[in-house]
C-alpha positions in Angstrom: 0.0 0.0 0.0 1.8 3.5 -0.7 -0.2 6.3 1.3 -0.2 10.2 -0.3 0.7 12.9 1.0 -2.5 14.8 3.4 -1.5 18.0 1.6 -1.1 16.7 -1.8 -4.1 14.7 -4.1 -4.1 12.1 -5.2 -4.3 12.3 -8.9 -4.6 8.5 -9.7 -8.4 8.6 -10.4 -7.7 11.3 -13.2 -5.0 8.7 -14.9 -7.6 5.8 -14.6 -10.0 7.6 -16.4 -7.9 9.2 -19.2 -5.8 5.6 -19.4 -7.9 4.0 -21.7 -7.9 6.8 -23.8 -4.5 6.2 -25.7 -1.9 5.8 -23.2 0.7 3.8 -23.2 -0.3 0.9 -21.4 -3.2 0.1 -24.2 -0.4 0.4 -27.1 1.7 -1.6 -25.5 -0.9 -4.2 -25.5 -2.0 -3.7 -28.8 1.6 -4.3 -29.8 1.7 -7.7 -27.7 -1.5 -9.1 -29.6 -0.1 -8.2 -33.1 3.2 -9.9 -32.3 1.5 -13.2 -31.6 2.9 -13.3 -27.9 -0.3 -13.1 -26.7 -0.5 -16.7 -25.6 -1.1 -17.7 -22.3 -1.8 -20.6 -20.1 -1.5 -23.2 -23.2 -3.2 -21.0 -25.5 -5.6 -19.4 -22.9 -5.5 -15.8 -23.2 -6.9 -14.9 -19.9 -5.2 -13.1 -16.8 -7.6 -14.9 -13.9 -6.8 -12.4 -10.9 -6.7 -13.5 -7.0 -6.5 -10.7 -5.0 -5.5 -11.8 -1.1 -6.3 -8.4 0.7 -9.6 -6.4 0.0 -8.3 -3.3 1.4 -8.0 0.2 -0.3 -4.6 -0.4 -2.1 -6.0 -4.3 -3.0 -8.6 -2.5 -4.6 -6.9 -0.2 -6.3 -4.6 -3.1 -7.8 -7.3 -4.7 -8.9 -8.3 -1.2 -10.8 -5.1 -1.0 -12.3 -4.7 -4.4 -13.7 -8.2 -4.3 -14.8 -7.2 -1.1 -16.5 -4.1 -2.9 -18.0 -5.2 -5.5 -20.3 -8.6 -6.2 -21.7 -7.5 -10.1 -21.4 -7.9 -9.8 -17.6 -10.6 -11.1 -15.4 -11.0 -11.0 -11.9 -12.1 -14.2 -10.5 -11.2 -14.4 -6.7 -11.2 -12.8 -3.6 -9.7 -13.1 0.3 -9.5 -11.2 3.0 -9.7 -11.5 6.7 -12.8 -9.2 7.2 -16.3 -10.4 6.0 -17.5 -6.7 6.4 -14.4 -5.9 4.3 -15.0 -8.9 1.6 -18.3 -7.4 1.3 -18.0 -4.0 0.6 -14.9 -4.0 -1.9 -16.9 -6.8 -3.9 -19.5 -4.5 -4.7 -17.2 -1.4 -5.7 -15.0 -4.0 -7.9 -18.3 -5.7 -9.5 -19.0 -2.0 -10.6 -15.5 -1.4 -11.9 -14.9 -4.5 -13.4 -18.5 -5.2 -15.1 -18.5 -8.8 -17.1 -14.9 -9.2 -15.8 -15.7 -9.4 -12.5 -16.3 -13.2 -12.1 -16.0 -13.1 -8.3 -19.2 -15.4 -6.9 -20.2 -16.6 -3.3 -18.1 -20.1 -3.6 -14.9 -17.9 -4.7 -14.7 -15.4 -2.2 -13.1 -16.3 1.4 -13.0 -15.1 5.0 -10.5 -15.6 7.5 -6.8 -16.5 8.1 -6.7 -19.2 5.5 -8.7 -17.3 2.9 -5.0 -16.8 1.1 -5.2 -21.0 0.4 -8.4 -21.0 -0.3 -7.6 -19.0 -3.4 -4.3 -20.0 -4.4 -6.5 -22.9 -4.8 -8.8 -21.8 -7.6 -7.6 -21.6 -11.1 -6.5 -17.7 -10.8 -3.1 -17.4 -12.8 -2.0 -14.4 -11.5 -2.6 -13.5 -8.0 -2.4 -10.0 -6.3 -0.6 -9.6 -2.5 -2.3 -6.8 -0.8 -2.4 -7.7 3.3 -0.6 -6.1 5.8 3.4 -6.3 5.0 4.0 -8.6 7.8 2.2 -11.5 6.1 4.0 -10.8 3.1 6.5 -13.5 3.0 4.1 -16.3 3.7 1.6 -15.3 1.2 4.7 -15.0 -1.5 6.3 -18.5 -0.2 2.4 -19.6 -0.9 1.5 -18.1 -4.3 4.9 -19.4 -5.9 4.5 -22.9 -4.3 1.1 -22.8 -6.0 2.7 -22.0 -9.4 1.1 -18.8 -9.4 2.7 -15.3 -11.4 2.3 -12.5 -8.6 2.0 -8.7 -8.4 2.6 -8.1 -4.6 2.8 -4.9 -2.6 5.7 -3.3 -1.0 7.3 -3.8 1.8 7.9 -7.5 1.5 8.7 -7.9 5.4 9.0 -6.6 8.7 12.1 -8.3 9.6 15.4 -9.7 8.3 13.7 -13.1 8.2 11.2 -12.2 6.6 13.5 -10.3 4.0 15.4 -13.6 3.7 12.5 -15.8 2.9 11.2 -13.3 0.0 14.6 -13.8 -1.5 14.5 -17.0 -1.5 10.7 -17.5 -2.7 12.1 -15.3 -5.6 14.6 -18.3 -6.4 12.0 -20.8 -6.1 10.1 -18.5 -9.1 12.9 -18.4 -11.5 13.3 -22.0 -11.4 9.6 -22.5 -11.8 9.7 -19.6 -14.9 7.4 -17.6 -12.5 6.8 -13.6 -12.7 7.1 -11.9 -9.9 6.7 -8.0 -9.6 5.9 -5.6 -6.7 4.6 -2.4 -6.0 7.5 0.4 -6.4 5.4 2.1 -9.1 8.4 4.4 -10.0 10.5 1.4 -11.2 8.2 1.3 -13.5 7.4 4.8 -14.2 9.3 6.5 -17.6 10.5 9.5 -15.6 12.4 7.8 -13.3 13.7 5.5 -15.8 15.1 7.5 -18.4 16.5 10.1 -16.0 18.2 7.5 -13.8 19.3 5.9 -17.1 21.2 8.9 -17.6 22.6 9.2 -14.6 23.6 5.5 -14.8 25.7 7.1 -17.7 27.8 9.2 -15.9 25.3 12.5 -16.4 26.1 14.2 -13.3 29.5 12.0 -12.8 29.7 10.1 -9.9 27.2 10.0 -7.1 28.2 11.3 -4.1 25.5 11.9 -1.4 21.8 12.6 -1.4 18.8 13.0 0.8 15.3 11.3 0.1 12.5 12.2 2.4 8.6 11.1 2.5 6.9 14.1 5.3 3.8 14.5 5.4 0.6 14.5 7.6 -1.0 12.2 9.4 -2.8 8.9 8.2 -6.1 7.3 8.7 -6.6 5.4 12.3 -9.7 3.0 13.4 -10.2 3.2 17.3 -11.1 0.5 19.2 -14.3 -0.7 19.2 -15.9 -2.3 22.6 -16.7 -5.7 20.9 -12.9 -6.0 18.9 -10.8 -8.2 20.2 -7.0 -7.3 20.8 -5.9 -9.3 17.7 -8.9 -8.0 16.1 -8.2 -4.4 16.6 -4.7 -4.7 16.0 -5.7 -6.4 12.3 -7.8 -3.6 12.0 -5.7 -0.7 12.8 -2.6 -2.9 11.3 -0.7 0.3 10.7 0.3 1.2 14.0 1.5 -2.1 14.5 5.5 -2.8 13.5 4.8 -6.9 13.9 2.4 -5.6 10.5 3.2 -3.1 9.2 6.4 -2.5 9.6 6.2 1.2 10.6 5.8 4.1 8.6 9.8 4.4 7.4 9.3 0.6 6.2 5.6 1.0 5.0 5.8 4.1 3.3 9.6 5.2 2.8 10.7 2.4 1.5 9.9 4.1 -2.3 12.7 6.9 -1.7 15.4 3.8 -0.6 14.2 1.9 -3.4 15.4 5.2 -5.4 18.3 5.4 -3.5 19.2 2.3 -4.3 18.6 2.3 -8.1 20.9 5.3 -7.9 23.7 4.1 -5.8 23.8 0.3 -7.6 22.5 -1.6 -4.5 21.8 -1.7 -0.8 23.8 0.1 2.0 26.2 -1.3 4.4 24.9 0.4 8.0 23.1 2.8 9.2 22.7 5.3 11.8 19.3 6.9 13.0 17.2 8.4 15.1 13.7 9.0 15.8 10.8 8.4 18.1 7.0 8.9 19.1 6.4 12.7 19.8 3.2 13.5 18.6 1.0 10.1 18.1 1.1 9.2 21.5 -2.4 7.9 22.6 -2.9 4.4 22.6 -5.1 4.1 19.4 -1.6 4.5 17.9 -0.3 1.0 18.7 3.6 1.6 19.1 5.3 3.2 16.3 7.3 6.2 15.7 6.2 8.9 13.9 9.5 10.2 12.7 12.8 9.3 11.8 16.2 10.7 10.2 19.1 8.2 9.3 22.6 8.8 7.7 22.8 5.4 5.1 26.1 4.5 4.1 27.5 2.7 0.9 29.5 0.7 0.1 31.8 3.4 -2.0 31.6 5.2 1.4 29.4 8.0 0.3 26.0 8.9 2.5 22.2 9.0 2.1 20.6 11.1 4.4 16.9 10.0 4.9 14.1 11.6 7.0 10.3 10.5 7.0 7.5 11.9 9.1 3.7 11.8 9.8 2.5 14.9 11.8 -0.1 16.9 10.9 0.3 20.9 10.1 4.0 20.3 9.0 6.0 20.8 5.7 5.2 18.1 3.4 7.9 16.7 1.1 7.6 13.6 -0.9 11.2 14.0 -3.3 14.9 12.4 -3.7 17.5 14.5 -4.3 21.1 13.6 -5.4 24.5 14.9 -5.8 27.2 14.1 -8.4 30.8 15.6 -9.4 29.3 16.7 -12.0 26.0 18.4 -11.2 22.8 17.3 -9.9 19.1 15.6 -9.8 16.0 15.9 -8.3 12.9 14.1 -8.6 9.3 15.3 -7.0 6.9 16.5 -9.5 9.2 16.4 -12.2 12.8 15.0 -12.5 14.8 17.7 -13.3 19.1 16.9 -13.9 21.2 20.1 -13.9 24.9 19.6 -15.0 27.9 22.0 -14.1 28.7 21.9 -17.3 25.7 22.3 -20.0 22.2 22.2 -20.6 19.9 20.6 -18.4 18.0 17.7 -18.6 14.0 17.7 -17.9 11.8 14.9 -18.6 8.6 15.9 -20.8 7.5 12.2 -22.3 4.8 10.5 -21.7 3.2 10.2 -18.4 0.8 6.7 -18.1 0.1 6.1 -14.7 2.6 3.7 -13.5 0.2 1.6 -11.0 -0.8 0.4 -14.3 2.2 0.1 -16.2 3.6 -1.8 -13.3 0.7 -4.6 -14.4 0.9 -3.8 -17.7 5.0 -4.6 -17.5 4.2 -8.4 -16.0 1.7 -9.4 -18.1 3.6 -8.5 -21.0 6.4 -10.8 -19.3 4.2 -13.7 -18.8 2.7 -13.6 -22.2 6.4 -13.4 -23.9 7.4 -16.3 -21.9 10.3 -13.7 -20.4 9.1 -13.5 -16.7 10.3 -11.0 -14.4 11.6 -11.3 -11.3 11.8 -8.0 -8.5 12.0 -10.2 -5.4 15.5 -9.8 -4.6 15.7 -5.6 -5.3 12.6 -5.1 -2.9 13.9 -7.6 -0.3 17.2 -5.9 0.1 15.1 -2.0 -0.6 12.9 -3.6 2.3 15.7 -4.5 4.2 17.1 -1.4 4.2 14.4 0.3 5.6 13.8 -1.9 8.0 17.7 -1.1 8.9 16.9 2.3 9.1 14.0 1.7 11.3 16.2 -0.6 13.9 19.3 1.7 13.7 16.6 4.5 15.3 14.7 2.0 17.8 18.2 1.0 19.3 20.1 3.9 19.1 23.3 2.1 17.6 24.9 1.7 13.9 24.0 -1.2 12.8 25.2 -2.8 9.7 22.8 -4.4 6.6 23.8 -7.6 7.4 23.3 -7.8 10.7 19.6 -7.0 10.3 19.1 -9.2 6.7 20.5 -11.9 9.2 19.5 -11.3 12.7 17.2 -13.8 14.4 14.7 -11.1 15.3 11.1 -12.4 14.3 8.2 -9.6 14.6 5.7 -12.1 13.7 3.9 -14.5 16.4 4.0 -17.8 15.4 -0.1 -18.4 16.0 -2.0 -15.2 15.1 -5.9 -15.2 16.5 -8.5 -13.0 17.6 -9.4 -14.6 20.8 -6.5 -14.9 23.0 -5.2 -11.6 24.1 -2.6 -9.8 22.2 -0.6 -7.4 24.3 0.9 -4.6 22.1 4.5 -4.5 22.0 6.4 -1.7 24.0 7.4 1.6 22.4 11.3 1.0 21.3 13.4 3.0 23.6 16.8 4.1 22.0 19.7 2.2 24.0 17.2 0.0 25.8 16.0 -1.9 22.8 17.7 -4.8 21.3 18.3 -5.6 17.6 17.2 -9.5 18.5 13.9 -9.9 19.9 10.5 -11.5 19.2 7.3 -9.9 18.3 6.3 -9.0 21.7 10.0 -7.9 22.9 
């Protein structure tokens, strides 16, 4: 799930509409059919979606890819919330018309509802759930022999990291595609001005800062009749063992970028952060801001900050420095040389929540599947470094996190026993290795 800015809009419902109307996505399918790649399935033409997690960004997935190729149908649903099940079936039954082939006996409640439709003959599922179930469900849908679009972050902890890595191993061997949701991967602007920088642009990179600030989010308090487990499902972003918190959650697009840039992951960290204004309980136990210094492996730094208050400055942007000049990317990616004309990008602008889908079932069909499970582990993993570096107040290297025992997780997650929430992390108190409720 990515989450906007409160002071910006969100202008995805103007791309949907004006999508089918001659963007790029809709060539690019055209192109597919007339090359003859348009197989599928032994000759079966059809992208059968599963979506696992019927909230607001599942939804919107299930938009995008609908919006992708006419070839798609949707023809399962799970989610953990009957109430939820119910109410997304009707908004995606008006979206999706005759392609919404979601009926009674295909749509499933409950922990196992992920099984349940791994087991139908979808072909291509969609991972929407909180990010804490994320490696299961991926382990799961590649087991099953399914292609998958899943949402970012991939984990909460290193383990979890670890196991997406390797369920992206056990794809490539089974010719599975597997892409997630860091839209701007897939988005031209980002691609043909990193290309250039990859080209030696602005020389060699040699710091940068990448920030997500912004307002507040939505919140769900506690109802009398919700159980601890039930609540905490509920409001699953205020919840690390879910969600991650936000610098995992939501930041992770600006490491992703930082990472594209710099070639891969960093090496440590160094952070802080805490819990200054999102204090009352209905707020589980995260932070709501953070600042780390990242360091790579050429030695240079990313400094990173990331906030949810209300009436602050918003800033959703990465910004990077070369020997040779600069780039920034917010509204538009902009690269200004010391020496020469500067470089602004003015092509085509297709909403990439589309193109993302649009990008793996062109894979499939072409028999050349695509595989992000690695880069999103380790962009994951990064954040999640960032995140630990602020909770325990110490430098702490990437590979101590990717490989620490820590597991945020519970091994047996239910509504009826009670669920304690885990302490607020207190900076030189906390510890790297711990369990979900340590």
């Amino acid at each position: 799930m990515e989450t906007k800015p409160a002071s910006k809009t969100n202008g995805n419902d103007v791309s949907r509409r004006d999508f089918l109307v001659g963007s790029a996505a809709t060539v690019a399918t055209t192109a597919l059919m007339a090359t003859g790649n348009y197989a599928f399935a032994a000759g079966d033409d059809k992208i059968r979606v599963g979506l696992i997690g019927c909230g607001g960004r599942g939804t919107d997935a299930v938009h995008n890819v609908l919006d992708a190729d006419p070839g798609v149908e949707i023809v399962a649903m799970g989610d953990l919330f009957k109430d939820h099940m119910d109410g997304k079936r009707k908004v995606l039954k008006e979206i999706g018309g005759a392609r919404f082939k979601v009926t009674d006996d295909t749509a499933f409640i409950g922990f196992d509802a992920y099984k349940h439709v791994l087991a139908t003959n979808c072909n291509y599922v969609i991972l929407a759930t909180p990010p804490g179930y994320r490696p299961l469900h991926l382990r799961a849908a590649v087991e099953a022999g399914k292609n998958v679009f899943f949402e970012k972050p991939v984990g909460v902890d290193g383990q979890g990291c670890k196991s997406v890595i390797e369920s992206g191993e056990i794809a490539k061997k089974k010719g599975l595609s597997l892409v997630t949701g860091t839209q701007r991967r897939h988005q031209q602007s980002y691609i043909d001005t990193i290309g250039k920088i990859h080209e030696g642009m602005i020389g060699d990179i040699v710091g940068g800062q990448v920030y997500w600030n912004q307002g507040s989010l939505w919140m769900y308090p506690r109802k009398p009749e919700w159980s601890d487990g039930e609540w905490q499902h509920r409001d699953w972003y205020y919840f690390t063992w879910l969600c991650g918190d936000h610098i995992v959650e939501q930041h992770v697009h600006n490491l992703d970028v930082a990472n594209w840039i710099m070639g891969g992951p960093p090496v440590k960290a160094v952070g802080l952060g805490g819990r200054q204004v999102r204090t009352q309980p209905e707020y589980g136990h995260i932070y709501d801001h953070f600042a780390v210094e990242f360091e790579y492996a050429n030695g240079f730094k990313i400094q990173s900050m990331c906030r949810q208050q209300d009436n602050t400055v918003s800033n959703v942007s990465e910004h990077f420095v070369g020997t040779k000049g600069v780039v920034d990317f917010g509204d538009k990616a902009v690269i200004r040389p010391t020496i020469g004309d500067r470089y602004r990008y003015d092509g085509p602008t297709p909403n990439p929540y589309v193109i993302e889908h649009v990008d793996n079932i062109a894979a499939i069909r072409a028999g050349k599947p695509l595989n992000e499970a690695k880069r999103i582990a380790e962009s994951t993993c990064t954040a999640i470094l960032g995140r630990e570096s602020c909770y325990t107040g110490q430098q702490l290297s990437f590979d101590e996190v990717m490989n620490a025992s820590t597991k945020l997780m519970p091994d047996v997650v239910a509504f009826g026993p009670p669920m304690a929430v885990p302490p607020v992390a207190v900076p030189g108190k906390t510890r790297l290795e711990r369990t979900w409720n340590g």
